[in-house]
C-alpha positions in Angstrom: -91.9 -68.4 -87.1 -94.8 -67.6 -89.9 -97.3 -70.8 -90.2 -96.5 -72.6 -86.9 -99.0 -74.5 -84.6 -100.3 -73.0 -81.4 -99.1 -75.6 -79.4 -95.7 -75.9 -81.0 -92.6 -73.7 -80.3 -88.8 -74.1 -79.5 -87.3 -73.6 -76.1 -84.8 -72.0 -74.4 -81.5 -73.9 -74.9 -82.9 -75.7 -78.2 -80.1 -75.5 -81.1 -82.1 -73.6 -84.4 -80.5 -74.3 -87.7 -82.2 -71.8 -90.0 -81.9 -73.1 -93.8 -83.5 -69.4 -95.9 -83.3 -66.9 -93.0 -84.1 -63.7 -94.4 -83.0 -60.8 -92.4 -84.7 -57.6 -92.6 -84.5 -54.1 -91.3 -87.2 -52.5 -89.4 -87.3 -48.6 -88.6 -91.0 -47.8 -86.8 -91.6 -43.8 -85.7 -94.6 -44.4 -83.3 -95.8 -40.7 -80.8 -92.5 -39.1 -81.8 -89.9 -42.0 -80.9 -88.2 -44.3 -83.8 -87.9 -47.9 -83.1 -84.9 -49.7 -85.2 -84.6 -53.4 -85.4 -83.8 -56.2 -87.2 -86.2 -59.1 -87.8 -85.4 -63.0 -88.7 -88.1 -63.9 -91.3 -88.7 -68.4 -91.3 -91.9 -68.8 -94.0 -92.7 -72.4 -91.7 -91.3 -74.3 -88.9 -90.9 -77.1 -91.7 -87.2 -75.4 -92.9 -85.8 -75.7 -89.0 -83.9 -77.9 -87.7 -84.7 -77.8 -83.9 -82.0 -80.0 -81.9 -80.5 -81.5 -84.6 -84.0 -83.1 -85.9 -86.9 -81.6 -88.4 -90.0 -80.8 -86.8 -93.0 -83.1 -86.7 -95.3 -82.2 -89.3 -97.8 -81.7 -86.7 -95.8 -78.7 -85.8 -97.6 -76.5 -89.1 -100.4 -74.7 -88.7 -103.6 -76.3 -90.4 -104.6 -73.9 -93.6 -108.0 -71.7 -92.6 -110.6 -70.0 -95.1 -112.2 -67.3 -94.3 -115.0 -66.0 -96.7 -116.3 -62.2 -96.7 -119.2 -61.4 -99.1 -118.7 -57.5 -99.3 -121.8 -57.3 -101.0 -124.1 -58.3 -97.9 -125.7 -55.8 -95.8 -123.8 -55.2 -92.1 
């Protein structure tokens, strides 16, 4: 779940309704072995519903900036 807060999550047990799940396929090759699975994209924990109930708002990550100037000498 993209965009979540550290200290929020869903348990084991907890009922997930997923509104816009999109579904990929992944195929990694990594040191000669291929690794195949499928991944289950949610943009925010905002488009669950955990237990029949939306999270708390608290449950979204706060936005961060982060400036680089590549210009400035290392």
């Amino acid at each position: 779940i993209y965009n979540s807060a550290p200290n929020w999550g869903v348990a084991v047990g907890d009922a997930v309704g997923v509104a816009e799940p999109l579904l990929s396929q992944h195929l990694h090759q990594h040191q000669g072995q291929t690794f195949s699975f499928l991944g289950l994209r949610v943009p925010s924990p905002l488009s669950l519903v955990v237990n029949g109930k939306r999270p708390p708002g608290s449950a979204l990550a706060p936005p961060r900036l982060a400036l680089t100037n590549p210009s400035a000498p290392p």
